[in-house]
C-alpha positions in Angstrom: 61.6 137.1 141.8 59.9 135.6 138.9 57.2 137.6 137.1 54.6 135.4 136.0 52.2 137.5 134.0 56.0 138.4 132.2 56.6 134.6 131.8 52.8 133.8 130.4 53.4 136.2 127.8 56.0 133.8 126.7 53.3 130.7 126.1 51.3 131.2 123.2 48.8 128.3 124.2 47.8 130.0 127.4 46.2 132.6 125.8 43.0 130.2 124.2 39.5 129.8 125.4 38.4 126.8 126.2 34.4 126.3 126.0 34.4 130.4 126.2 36.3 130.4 129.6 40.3 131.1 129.8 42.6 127.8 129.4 43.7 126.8 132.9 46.6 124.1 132.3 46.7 121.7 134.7 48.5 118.4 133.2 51.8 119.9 133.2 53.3 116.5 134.7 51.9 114.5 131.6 53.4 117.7 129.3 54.6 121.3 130.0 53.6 123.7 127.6 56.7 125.4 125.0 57.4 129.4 124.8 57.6 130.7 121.4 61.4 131.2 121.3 61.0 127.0 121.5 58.5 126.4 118.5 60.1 129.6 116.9 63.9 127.5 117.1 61.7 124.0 115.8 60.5 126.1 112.6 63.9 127.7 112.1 65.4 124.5 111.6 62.7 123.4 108.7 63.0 127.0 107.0 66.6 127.7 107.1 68.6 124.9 107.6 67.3 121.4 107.2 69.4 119.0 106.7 71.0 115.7 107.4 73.9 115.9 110.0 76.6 114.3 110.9 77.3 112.9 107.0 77.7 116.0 104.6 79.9 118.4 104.4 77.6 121.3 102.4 76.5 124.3 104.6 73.1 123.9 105.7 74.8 120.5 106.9 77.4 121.4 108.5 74.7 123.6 110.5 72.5 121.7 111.3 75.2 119.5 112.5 76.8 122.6 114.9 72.9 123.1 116.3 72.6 119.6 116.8 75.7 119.6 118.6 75.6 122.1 120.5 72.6 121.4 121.9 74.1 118.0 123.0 76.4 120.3 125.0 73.5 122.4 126.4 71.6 119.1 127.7 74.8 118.1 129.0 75.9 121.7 131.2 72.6 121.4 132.3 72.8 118.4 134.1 76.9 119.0 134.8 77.9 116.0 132.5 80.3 115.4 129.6 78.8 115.8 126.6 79.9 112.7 125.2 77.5 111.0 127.8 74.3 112.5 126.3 72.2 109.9 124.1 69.4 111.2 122.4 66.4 108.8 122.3 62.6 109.5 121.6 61.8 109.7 125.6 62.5 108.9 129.2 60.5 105.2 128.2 63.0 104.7 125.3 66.1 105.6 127.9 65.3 103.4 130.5 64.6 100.5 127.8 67.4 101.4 126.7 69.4 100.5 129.8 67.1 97.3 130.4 68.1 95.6 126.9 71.4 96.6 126.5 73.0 97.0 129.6 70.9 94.9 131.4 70.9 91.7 129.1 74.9 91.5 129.5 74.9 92.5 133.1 71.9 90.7 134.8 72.0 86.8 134.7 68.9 84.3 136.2 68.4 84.5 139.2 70.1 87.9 140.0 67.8 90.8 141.1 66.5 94.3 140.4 65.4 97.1 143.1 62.6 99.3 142.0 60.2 101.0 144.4 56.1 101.3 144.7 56.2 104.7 143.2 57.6 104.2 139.8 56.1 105.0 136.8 55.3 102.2 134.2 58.0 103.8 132.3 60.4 102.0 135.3 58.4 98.9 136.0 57.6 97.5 132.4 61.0 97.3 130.9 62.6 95.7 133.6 59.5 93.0 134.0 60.2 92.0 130.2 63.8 91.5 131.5 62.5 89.5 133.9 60.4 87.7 131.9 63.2 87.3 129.1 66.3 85.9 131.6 64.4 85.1 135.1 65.8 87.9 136.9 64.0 88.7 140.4 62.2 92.6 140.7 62.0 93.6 144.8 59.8 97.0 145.3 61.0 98.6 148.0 57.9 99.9 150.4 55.9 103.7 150.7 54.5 104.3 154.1 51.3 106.1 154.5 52.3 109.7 152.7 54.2 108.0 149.9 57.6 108.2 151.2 60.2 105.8 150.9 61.0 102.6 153.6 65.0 103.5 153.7 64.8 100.6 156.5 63.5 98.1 153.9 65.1 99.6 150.9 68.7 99.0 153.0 67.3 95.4 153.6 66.7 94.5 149.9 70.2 96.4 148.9 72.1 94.2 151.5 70.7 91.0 149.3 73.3 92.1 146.6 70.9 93.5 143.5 72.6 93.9 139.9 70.5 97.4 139.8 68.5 99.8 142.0 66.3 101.9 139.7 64.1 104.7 141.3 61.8 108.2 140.1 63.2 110.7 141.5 59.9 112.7 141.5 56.4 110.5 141.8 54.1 111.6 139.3 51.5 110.4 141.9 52.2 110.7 145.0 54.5 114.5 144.5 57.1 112.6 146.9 61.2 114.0 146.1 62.8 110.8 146.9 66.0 111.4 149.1 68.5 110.9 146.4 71.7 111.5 148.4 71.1 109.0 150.8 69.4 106.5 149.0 72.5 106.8 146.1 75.3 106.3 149.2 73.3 103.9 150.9 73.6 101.7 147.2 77.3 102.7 146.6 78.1 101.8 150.0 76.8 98.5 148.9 78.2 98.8 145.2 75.2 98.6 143.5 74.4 101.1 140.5 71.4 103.1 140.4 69.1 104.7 137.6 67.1 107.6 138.1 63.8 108.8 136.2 64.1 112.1 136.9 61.3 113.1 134.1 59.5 114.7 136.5 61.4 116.4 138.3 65.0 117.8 135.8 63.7 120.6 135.4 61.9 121.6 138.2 64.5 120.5 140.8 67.4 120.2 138.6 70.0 117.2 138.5 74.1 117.6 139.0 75.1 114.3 138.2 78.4 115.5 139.6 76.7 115.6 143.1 74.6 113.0 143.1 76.5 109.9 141.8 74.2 107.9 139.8 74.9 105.6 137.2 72.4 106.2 134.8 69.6 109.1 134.2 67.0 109.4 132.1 64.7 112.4 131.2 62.6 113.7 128.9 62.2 116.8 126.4 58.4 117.8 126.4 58.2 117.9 130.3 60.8 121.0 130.1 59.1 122.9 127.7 60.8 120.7 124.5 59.3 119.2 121.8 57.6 115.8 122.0 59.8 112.5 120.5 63.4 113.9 122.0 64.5 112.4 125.4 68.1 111.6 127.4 69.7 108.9 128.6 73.0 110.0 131.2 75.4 107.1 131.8 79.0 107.1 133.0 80.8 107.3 130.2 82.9 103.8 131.4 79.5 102.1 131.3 78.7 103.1 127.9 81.8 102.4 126.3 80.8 98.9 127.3 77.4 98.6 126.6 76.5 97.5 123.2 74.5 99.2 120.7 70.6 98.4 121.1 70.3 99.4 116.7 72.3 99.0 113.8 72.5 101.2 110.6 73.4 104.0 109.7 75.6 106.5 111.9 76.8 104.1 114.7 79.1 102.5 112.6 82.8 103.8 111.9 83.5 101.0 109.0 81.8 98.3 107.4 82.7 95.7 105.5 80.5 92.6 103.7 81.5 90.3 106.3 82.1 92.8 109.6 81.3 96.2 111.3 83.4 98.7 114.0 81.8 100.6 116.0 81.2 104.5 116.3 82.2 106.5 119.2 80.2 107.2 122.5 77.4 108.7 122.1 76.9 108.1 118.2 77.0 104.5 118.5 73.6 104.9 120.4 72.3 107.0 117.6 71.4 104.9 114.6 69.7 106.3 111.7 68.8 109.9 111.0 67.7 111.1 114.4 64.8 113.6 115.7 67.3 117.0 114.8 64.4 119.4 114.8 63.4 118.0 118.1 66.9 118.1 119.7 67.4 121.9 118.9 63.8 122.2 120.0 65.5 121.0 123.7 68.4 122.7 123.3 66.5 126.2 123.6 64.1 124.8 126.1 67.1 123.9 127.9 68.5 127.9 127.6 64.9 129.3 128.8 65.2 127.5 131.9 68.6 128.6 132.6 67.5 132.5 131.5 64.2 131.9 134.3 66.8 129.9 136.8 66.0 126.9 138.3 66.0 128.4 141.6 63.7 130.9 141.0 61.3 127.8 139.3 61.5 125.7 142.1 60.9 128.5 145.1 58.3 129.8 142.8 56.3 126.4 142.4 56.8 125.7 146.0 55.1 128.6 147.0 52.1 127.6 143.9 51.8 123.8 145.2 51.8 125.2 148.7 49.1 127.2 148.3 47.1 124.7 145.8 47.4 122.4 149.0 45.9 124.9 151.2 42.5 125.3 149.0 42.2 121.8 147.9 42.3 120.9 151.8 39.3 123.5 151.9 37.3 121.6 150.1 34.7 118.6 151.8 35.5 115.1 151.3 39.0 115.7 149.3 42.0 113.8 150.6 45.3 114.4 148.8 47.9 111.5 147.9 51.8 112.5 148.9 53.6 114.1 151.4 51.4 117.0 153.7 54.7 119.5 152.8 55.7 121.2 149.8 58.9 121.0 150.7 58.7 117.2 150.1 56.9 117.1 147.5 57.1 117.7 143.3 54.7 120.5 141.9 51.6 118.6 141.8 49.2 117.2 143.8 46.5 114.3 143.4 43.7 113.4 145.1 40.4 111.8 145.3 37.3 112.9 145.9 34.3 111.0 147.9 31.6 109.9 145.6 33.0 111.5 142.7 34.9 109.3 140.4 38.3 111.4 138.9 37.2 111.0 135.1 33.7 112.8 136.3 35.3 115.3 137.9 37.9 116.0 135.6 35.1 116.5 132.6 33.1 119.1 134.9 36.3 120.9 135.1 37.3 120.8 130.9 33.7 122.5 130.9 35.2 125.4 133.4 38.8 125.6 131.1 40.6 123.8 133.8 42.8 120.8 132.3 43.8 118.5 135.1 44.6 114.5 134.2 42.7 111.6 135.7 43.1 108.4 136.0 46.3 105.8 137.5 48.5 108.1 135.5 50.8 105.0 134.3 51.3 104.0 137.8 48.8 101.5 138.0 50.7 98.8 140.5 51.1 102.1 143.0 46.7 103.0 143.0 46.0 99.1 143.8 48.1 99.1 146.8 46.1 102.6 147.6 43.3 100.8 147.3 42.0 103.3 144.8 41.1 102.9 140.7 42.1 106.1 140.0 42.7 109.6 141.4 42.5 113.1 139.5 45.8 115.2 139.4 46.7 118.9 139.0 50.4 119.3 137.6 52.1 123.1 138.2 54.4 125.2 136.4 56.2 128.4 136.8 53.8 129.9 134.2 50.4 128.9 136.4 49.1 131.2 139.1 47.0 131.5 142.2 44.3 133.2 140.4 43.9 129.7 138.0 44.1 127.4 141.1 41.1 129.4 142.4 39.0 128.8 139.2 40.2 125.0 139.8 39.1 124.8 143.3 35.4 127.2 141.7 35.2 124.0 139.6 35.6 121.6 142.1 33.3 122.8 144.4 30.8 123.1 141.3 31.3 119.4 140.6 30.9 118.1 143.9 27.4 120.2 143.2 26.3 118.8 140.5 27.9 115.0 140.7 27.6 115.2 145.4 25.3 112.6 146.5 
């Protein structure tokens, strides 16, 4: 069983005021908080061993280079992978671009097409409409019914039209819905068509065996699991990436050069030019070993439980509807929802006054609030280090909005 007032003691950040009243951290899907034993590892880096990896053969080098390392290994045992499929990028965005300019400008020709769905992030929707844009590729969205799940009758439809990629969230930062992976992933390999998951929102609240669930490419991000800002992942089958060419040149991607010519480094170097974010990638590597201490298990029953009960009380409340799925057991730990009367950005200002931080506004997923029909909505993101006791000064604010902004 998870002891949250243990855990809180953890987050140095939770312990502020905000306006006089105790921080209530809300925005956890836009960015989780980091325990000391994260910042602690950042700072170590800068005070003991900074230095360049990879390239010198002096000690603080040849540690930074094992921390880097190893923390390569970390991100890949977390996700059951080879470590020699981990690529380090800035973010999830970065990953997916990634994929879309290299991969996708040698794999998808004019006229060919790309799945995506109505829940995706811009993250998942603006790389591959600059694809689009660049070769004339088609993008199909496969539909959301009514509580935000997935049309596997239509997605089947568009997969039978022979796509070059399907590329899905596997959380919606929106609507809270867990996309059915397994089936959606066999319903595409039964039709041999690879698939990319943004699991950002979800890696480490669900978790993500890539072993079990047969993608071909994953992308994630460090400062949703308790990492550092600027670090993110890209996961591909290491067959695809010993084919995919490098998206920079310079330094570290390259085993020789010559005036006139260049070989390549090894997967995953080759995708690593220049001196990369090191402080930020042993800053995840210790993110990735405080989930593991908490379990991921004991996360997601916890925050199931939270969301659950967050549900409950926001349903409580006069006028309020909530986007996503009615169960927790379908849904992400978050929930948004409008309010009548009360625009999201109003409401989420009353709430900074009570310490409450919750996000508002289309929360990059523009494309997915017009076809609600809706400009915006306001959002409360979980964590295993929130409690009850903050969603009842959320809901105390609420109620104290809708009485001062309530026709």
């Amino acid at each position: 069983m998870l002891d949250v007032r243990e855990i809180r003691q953890d987050f140095p950040i939770l312990k502020q005021k905000i306006h006089g009243k105790p921080l209530v951290y809300f925005d956890n899907a836009a960015t989780s908080q980091k325990p000391q034993v994260v910042i602690d590892t950042i700072s170590e880096y800068y005070q003991v061993y900074n230095a360049n990896i990879h390239r010198g053969i002096h000690y603080l080098a040849e540690q930074a280079t094992e921390a880097y390392e190893n923390a390569r290994q970390k991100v890949a045992d977390f996700i059951n992978a080879d470590k020699s499929e981990i690529i380090f990028t800035r973010n999830a965005t970065e990953a997916i671009n990634l994929v879309a300019l290299s991969w996708g400008r040698d794999n998808i020709k004019p006229g060919d097409t790309i799945v995506l769905t109505e829940l995706e992030h811009h993250a998942n929707i603006i790389p591959w409409l600059m694809l689009s844009k660049e070769i004339g590729c088609q993008i199909n969205y496969v539909r959301i019914d009514e509580e935000g799940k997935l049309d596997l009758v239509h997605l089947n439809e568009l997969l039978k039209k022979n796509p070059k990629l399907l590329a899905l969230t596997h959380v919606s930062n929106v609507m809270g819905t867990i996309t059915p992976l397994p089936r959606i992933v066999q319903l595409a390999q039964e039709k041999g068509v690879p698939v990319l998951v943004d699991t950002a929102q979800a890696v480490s609240h669900l978790g993500f065996n890539v072993q079990k669930i047969k993608v071909d490419f994953l992308a994630f991000t460090g400062h949703k699991m308790l990492g550092p800002t600027g670090i993110g992942v890209l996961w591909a089958k290491k067959e695809i990436l010993e084919n995919m060419r490098p998206l920079l040149g310079g330094g570290e991607m390259i085993n020789e050069v010559s005036w006139d010519e260049y070989t390549l480094n090894k997967i995953p170097w080759r995708f690593e030019a220049g001196t990369p974010n090191i402080a930020g990638v042993v800053g995840l590597g210790r993110a990735v070993d405080y989930l593991n201490d908490v379990g991921l298990y004991t996360i997601r029953e916890y925050e199931k439980e939270l969301t659950d009960y967050a549900m409950q009380m926001l349903l409580e409340v006069e006028g309020i509807s909530i986007l996503g799925p009615k169960l927790a057991e379908e849904r992400g730990a978050l929930a948004a929802f409008t309010l009548d009367g009360i625009h999201p950005h109003d409401l989420a200002t009353v709430l900074d006054a009570e310490g409450v931080a919750i996000r508002s506004g289309h929360h990059c997923a523009m494309p997915l609030h017009q076809k609600l029909g809706i400009p915006a909505s306001a959002r409360a993101s979980f964590c295993f280090y929130n409690t009850k006791d903050e969603v009842s000064v959320m809901i105390k604010g609420i109620r104290k909005a809708i009485g001062i902004l309530g026709k």
